[in-house]
C-alpha positions as CSV (number, residue, x, y, z in Angstrom):
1,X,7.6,-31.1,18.4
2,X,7.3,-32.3,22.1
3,X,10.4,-34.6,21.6
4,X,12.5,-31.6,20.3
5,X,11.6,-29.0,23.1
6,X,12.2,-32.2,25.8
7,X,16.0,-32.1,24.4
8,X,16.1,-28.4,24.3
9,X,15.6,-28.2,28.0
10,X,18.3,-30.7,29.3
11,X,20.8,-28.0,27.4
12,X,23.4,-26.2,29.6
13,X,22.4,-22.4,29.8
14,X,24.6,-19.6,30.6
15,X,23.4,-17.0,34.1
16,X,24.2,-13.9,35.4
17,X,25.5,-12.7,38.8
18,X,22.8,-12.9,41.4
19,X,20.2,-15.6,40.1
20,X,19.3,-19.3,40.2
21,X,20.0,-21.8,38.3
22,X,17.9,-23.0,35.6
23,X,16.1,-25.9,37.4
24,X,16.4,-29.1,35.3
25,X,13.0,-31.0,36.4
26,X,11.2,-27.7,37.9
27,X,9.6,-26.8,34.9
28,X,7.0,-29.5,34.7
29,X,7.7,-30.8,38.0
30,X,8.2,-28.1,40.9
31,X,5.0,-28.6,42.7
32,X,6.6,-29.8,46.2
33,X,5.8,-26.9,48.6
34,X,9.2,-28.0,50.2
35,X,11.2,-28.4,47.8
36,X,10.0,-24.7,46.2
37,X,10.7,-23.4,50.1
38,X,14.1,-25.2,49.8
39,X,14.9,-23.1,46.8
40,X,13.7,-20.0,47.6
41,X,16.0,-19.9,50.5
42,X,19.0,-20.1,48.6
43,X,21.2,-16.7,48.2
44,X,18.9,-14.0,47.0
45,X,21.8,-11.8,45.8
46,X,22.3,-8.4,46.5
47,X,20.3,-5.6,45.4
48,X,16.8,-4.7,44.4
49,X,14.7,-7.1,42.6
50,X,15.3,-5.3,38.8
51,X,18.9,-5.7,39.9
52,X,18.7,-9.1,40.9
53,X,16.8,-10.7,38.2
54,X,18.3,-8.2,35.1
55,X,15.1,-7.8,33.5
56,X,14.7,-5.3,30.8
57,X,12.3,-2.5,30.7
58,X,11.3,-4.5,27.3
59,X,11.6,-7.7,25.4
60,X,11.1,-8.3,21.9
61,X,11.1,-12.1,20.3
62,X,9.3,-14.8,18.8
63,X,8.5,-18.3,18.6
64,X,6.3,-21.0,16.6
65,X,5.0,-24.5,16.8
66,X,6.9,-27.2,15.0
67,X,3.5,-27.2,12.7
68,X,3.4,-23.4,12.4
69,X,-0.2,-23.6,13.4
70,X,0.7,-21.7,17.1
71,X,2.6,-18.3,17.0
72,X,3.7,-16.3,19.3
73,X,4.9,-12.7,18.9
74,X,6.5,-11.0,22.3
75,X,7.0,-7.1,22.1
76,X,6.1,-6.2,26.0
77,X,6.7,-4.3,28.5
78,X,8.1,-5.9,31.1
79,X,7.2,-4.8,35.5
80,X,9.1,-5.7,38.3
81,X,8.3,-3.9,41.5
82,X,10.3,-1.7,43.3
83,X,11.1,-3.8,45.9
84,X,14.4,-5.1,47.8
85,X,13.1,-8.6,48.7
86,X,10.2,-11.1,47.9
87,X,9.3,-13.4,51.0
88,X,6.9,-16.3,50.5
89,X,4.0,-16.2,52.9
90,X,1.7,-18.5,54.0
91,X,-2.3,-17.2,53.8
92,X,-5.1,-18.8,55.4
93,X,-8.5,-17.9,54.5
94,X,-9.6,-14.8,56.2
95,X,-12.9,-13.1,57.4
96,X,-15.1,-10.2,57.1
97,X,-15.4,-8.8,60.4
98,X,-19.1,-7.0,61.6
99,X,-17.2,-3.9,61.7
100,X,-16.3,-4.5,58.0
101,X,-19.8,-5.5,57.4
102,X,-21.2,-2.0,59.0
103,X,-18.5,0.0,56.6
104,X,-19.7,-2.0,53.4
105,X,-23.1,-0.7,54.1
106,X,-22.3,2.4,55.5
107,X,-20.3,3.6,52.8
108,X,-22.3,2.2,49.7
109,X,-25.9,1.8,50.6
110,X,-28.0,4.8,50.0
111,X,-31.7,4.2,51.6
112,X,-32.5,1.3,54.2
113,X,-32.4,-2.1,53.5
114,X,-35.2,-4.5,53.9
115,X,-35.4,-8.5,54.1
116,X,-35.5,-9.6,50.5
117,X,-38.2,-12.4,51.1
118,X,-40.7,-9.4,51.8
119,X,-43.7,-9.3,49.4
120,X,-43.9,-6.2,46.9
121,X,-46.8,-3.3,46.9
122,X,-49.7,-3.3,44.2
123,X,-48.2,0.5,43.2
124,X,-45.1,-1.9,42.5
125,X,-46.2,-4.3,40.3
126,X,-48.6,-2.5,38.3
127,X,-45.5,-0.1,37.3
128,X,-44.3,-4.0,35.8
129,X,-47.7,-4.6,34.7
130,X,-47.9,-1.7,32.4
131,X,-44.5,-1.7,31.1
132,X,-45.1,-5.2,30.0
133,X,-48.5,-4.4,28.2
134,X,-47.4,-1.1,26.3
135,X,-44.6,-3.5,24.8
136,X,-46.4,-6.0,24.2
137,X,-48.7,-3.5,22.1
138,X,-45.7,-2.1,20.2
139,X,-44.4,-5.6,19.4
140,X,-41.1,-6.8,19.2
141,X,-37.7,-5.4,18.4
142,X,-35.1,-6.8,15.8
143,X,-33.5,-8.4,18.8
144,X,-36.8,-9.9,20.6
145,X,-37.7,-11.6,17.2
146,X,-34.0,-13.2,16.8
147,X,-34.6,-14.5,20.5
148,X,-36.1,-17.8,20.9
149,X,-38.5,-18.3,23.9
150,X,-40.1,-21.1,25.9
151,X,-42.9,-21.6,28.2
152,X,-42.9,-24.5,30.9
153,X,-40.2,-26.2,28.6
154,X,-42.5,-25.8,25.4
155,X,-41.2,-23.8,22.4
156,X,-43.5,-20.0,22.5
157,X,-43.5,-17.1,20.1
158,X,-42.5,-13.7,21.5
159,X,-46.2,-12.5,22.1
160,X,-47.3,-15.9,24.1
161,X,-43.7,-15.4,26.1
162,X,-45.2,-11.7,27.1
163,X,-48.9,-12.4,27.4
164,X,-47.6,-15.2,29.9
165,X,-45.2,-12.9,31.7
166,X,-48.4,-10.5,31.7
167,X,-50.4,-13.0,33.5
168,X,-48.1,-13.6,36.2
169,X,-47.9,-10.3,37.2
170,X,-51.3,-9.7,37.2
171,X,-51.8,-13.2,39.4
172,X,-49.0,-11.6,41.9
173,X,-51.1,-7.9,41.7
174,X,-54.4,-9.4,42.6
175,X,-52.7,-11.0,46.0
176,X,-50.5,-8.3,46.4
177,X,-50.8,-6.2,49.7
178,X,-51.6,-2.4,49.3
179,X,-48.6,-1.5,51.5
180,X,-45.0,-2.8,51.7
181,X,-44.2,-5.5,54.1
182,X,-40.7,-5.7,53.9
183,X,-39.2,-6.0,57.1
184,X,-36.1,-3.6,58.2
185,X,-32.9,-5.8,58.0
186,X,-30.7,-5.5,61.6
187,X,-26.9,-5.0,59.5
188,X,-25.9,-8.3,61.9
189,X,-24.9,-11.4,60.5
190,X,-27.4,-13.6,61.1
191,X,-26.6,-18.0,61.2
192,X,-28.1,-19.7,58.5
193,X,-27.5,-23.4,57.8
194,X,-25.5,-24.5,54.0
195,X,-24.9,-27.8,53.6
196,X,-22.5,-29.1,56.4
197,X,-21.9,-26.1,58.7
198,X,-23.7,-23.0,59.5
199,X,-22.8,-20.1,57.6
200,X,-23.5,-16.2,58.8
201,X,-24.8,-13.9,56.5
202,X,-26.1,-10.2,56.1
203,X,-28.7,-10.3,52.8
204,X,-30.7,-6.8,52.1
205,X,-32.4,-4.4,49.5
206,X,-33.9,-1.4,49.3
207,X,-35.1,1.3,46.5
208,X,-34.8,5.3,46.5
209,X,-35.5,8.0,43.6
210,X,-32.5,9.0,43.5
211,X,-30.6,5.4,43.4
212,X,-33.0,3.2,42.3
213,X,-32.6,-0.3,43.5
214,X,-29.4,-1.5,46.0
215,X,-28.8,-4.8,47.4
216,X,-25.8,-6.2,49.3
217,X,-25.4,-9.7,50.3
218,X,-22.3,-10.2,52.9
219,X,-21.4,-13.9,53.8
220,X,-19.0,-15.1,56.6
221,X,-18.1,-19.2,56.4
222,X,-16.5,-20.2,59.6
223,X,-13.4,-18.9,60.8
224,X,-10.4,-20.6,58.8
225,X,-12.9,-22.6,57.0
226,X,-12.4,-22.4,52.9
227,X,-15.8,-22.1,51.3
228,X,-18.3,-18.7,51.3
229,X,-16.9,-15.8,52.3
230,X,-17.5,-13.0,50.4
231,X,-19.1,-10.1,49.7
232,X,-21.7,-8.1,47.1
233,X,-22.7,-4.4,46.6
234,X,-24.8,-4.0,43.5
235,X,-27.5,-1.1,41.9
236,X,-29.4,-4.6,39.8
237,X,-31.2,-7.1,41.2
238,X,-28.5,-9.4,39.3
239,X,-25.1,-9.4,41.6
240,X,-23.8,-12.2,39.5
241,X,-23.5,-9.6,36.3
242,X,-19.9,-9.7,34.6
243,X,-17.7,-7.2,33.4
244,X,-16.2,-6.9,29.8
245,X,-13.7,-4.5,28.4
246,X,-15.0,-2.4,24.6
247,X,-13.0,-4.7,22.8
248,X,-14.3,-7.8,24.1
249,X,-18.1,-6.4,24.2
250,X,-18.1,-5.1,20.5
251,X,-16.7,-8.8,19.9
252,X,-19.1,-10.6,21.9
253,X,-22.5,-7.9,21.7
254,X,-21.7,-6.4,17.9
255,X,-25.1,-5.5,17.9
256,X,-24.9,-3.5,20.7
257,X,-23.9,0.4,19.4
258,X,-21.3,1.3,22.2
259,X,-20.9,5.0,21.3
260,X,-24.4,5.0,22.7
261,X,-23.5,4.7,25.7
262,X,-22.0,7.3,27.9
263,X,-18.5,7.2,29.5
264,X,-18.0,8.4,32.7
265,X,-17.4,12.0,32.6
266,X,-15.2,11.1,36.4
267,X,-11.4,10.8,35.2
268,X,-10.0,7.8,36.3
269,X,-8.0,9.1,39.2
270,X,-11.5,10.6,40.5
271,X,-12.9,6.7,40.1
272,X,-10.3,5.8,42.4
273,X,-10.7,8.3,45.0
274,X,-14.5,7.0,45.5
275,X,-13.3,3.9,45.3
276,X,-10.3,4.6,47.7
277,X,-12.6,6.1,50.5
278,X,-14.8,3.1,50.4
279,X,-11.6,0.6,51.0
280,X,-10.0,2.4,53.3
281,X,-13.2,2.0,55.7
282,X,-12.3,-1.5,55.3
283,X,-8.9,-1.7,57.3
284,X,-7.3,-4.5,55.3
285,X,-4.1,-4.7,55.7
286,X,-1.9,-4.1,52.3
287,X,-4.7,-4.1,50.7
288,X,-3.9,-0.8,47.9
289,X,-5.2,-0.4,43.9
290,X,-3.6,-2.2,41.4
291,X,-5.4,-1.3,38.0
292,X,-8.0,1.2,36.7
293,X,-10.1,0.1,33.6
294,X,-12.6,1.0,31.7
295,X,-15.7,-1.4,31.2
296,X,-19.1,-2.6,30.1
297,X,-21.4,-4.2,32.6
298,X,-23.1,-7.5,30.3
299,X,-25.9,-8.0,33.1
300,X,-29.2,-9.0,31.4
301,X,-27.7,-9.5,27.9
302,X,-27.9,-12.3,25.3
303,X,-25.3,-12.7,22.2
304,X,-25.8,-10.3,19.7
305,X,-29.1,-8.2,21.5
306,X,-30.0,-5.6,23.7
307,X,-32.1,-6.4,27.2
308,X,-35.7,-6.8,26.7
309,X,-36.5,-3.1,28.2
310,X,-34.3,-2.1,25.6
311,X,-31.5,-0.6,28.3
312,X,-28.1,-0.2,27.0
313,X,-25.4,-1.7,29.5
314,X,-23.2,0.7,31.4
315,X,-20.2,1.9,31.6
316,X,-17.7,1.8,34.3
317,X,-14.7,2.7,36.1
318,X,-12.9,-0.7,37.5
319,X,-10.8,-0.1,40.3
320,X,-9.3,-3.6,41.2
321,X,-7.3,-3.8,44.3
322,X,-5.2,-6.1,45.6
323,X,-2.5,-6.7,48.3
324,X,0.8,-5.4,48.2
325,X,3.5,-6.3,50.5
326,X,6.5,-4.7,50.7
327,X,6.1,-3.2,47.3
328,X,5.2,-6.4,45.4
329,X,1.6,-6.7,44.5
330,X,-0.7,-9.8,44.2
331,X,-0.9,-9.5,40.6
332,X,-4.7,-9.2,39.3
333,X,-6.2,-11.5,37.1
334,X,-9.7,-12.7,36.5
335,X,-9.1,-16.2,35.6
336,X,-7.9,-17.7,38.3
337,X,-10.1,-20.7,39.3
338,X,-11.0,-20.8,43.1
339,X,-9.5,-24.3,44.9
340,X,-11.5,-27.1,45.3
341,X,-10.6,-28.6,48.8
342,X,-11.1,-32.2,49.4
343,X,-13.5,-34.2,51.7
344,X,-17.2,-34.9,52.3
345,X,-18.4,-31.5,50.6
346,X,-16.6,-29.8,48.0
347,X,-15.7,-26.3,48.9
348,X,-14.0,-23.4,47.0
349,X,-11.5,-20.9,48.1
350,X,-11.8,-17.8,45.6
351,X,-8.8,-16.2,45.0
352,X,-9.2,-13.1,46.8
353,X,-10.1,-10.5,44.6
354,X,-11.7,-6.6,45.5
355,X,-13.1,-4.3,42.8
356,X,-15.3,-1.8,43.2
357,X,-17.0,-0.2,40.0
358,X,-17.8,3.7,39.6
359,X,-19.5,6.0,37.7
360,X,-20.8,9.5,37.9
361,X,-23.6,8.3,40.4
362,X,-20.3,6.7,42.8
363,X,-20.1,2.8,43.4
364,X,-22.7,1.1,41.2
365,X,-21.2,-2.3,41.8
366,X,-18.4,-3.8,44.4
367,X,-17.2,-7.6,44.8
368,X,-15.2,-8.9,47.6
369,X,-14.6,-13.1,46.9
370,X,-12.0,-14.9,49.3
371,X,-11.0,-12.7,51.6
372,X,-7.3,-14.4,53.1
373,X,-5.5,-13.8,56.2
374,X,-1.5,-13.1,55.8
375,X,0.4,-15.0,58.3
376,X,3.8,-15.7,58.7
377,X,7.1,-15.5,56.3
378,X,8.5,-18.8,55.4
379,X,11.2,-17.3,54.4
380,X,13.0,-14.1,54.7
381,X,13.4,-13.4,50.8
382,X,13.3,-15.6,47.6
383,X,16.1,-16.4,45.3
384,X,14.7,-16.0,41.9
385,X,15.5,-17.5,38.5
386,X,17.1,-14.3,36.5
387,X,14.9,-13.0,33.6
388,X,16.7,-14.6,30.9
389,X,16.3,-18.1,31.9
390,X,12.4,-17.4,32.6
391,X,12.2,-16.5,28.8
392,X,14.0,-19.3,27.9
393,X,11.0,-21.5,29.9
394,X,8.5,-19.6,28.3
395,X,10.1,-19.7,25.1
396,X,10.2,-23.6,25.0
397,X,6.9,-24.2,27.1
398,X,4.3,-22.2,25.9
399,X,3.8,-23.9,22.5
400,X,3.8,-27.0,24.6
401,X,1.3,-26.3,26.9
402,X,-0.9,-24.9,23.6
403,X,0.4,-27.5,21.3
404,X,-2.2,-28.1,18.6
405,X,-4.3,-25.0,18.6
406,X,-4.1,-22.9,15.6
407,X,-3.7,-19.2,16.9
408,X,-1.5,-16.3,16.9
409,X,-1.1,-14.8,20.0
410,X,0.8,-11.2,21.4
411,X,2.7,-10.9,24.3
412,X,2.5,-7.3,25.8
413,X,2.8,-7.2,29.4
414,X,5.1,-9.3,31.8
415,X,4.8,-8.8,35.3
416,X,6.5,-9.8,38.9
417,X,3.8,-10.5,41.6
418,X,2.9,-12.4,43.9
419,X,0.3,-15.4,42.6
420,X,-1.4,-17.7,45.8
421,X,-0.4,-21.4,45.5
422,X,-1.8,-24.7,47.0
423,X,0.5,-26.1,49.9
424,X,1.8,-29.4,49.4
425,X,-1.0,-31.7,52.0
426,X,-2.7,-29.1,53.5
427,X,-6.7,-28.0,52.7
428,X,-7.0,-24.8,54.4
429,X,-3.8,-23.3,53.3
430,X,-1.5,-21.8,50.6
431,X,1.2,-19.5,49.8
432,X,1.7,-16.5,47.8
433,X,5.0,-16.9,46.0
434,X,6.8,-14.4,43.4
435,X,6.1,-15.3,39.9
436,X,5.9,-14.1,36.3
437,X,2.2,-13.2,34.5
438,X,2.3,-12.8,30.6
439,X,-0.6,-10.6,29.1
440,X,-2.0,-9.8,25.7
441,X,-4.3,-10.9,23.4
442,X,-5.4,-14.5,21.4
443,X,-6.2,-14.8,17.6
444,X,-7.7,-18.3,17.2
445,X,-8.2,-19.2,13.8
446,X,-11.2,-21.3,13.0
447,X,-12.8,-22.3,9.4
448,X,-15.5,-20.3,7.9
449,X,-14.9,-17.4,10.4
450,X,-13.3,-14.3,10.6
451,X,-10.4,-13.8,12.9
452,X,-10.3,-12.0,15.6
453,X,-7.5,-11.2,18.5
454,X,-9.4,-11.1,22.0
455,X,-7.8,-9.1,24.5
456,X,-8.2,-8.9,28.0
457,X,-5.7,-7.0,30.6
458,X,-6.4,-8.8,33.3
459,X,-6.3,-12.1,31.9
460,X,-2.8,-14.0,32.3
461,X,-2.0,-16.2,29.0
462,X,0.9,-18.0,31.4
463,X,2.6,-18.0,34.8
464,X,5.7,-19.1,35.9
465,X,7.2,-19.5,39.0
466,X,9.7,-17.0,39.6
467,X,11.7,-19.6,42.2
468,X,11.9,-22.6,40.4
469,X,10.6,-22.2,36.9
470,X,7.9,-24.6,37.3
471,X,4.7,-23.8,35.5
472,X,1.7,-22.3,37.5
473,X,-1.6,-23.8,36.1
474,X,-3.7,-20.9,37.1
475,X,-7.0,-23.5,37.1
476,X,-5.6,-25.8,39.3
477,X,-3.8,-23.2,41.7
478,X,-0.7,-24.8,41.6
């Protein structure tokens, strides 16, 4: 199979008026930052970008392994942005300013925010207290007897695993303080040592009637250092929670009953006015929406059951954003795997991403990881292969790169966007360079279980360079 597609490559293709050439060693190769700069400033051709790479407004084909195990199916609509040029810039990592940090909590947090190291009221955990014993005197639900539990590493029934969590609360009620003493949080970032370097940060919560619990945490690394930058708005205690769409939840959760939980009766062009207010406090520059989704918040859950409490996840608006320069958008995907720079201390940059998540009650959730800083054009515009011969790559190198998995999988969506790059030798820099995204869903086929085609819209199955054809491994950011 390999052998075949390696002579299939070398073969002369035919190109249209306005594009590259097929590169010959790019495809695998391609990952000088030079040589890709080299390229790019070649003759773009004349025209807008649709013009200039002759992409359809869809494309239909298909291909298989040698073994037949891998097929692929393309019927997708394919985006190019309206756009009359695509520079390659070079982004650093950026910051979030105090200004920024006074709009994120300005515009999202509802009551005032206290230190979260402060100590919580006897009213407070006697609410816990009680909640715990009435279930514990109801007994378990079909879920809670399919979980398995442990105390201090030792294997526990259900009603040990409650009478113990019973007992720590009542050990924190008994030296609890009758009155809160949380201490009021100043909104500045305040130094805190991590490792190597001192990082600034801005860490709160705070509870109201009306909102229930909020927390933000804002972190600012050093300036043009890669590593913590980011920042987190959320209405759980949990700010790590994910995100799925129905599809993936009803695969993942099927015991969960979906059409018990509410939709947002906001339309999705209401989501992304809230959400539109709230980023526009931010002042980032090019910084506009990209997608509106709906989806499932799986904070708290296990496979197959509900929370403990019994409370059935919510459902969201998610209004991703991402910058747009000139017309051509950073495209969004969620699994893009932050860089891990060299040296003493590992350190990741996060591919920037923004999305803020909405429902009736406004912004229940927001996540801001990697902020970047554009800086200047290395070139004026980009050459770019012609659609054709990016299908033909695609074509020949997908089954390669998956070669051995057993799996049908759909092409719907190909998009033009910018995707951020590593630069050839340097740590604390990359580039955001045109390129192709293919979407759709996966159908792996496994013995003994049913299959099932897992689709996610903001998950990219492959990316190729739109300069030089050469592969984009979206894990190793290059």
């Amino acid at each position: 199979m390999k052998r075949f597609l390696a002579l299939s490559l070398s073969l002369a293709l035919v190109f249209t008026a306005g594009c590259q050439s097929t590169p010959e060693e790019g495809i695998v190769k391609g990952k000088s930052s030079d040589a890709l700069i080299e390229k790019a400033q070649a003759e773009p051709g004349q025209g807008t970008l649709a013009q200039r790479v002759g992409a359809p407004e869809t494309y239909q084909a298909s291909v298989s392994s040698a073994d037949g195990k891998l097929n692929v199916t393309i019927d997708a609509a394919v985006t190019v942005p309206e756009a009359d040029s695509a520079p390659i810039f070079q982004v650093a990592p950026g910051t979030i300013t105090q200004d920024q940090a006074d709009a994120l909590i300005g515009s999202l947090v509802h009551t005032e925010l206290y230190a979260p190291d402060g100590y919580r009221t006897r009213d407070e955990i006697m609410e816990d207290l009680l909640a715990a014993k009435r279930k514990l005197a109801e007994g378990p639900s079909e879920a809670d007897a399919n979980t398995s539990y442990a105390i201090n590493g030792q294997e526990a029934t259900w009603e040990e695993n409650m009478q113990f969590l019973i007992d720590v609360l009542t050990a924190e009620y008994e030296s609890a303080p009758d009155q809160s003493e949380r201490t009021p949080i100043s909104g500045q970032f305040q130094e805190e040592q991590a490792y190597d370097r001192a990082i600034y940060t801005i860490v709160g919560q705070g509870e109201s009637e009306e909102y229930g619990y909020e927390g933000i945490q804002i972190v600012q690394d050093q300036p043009g250092v890669v590593g913590e930058t980011r920042a987190r708005y959320s209405r759980t205690e949990n700010f790590s929670q994910g995100y799925m769409t129905r599809q993936k939840m009803e695969l993942y959760y099927p015991e969960l009953d979906l059409s018990a939980v509410p939709e947002p009766h906001l339309t999705a062009e209401e989501a992304q006015a809230r959400a539109d207010a709230v980023v526009q406090t931010l002042d980032i520059p090019y910084m506009s929406c990209y997608s509106v989704n709906l989806m499932y918040c799986t904070e708290d859950y296990s496979m197959g059951g509900l929370r403990n409490d019994g409370v059935l996840p919510r459902c969201c608006w998610a209004v991703q954003y991402t910058r747009s320069i000139g017309g051509v958008p950073v495209t969004y995907v969620n699994n893009a795997v932050s860089f891990t720079m060299g040296g003493p201390f590992e350190r990741q940059w996060e591919n920037e991403s923004l999305t803020l998540y909405v429902n009736d009650s406004g912004v229940v959730d927001m996540v801001w990881d990697g902020p970047c800083e554009l800086e200047d054009a290395v070139t004026e515009d980009s050459a770019l292969l012609c659609f054709d011969d990016i299908m033909d790559i695609f074509e020949k190198m997908y089954v390669v790169q998956n070669d051995g998995l057993d799996e049908d999988d759909t092409i719907t969506d190909i998009r033009l966007g910018y995707v951020r790059i590593r630069q050839q030798d340097v740590s604390d820099s990359g580039l955001l360079v045109p390129a192709w995204d293919f979407f759709g869903s996966v159908c792996q086929h496994a013995e003994g279980e049913d299959d099932q085609a897992v689709e996610d819209p903001c998950r990219s199955l492959f990316t190729i360079n739109a300069v030089d054809g050469s592969i984009i491994d979206r894990s190793l950011g290059y």
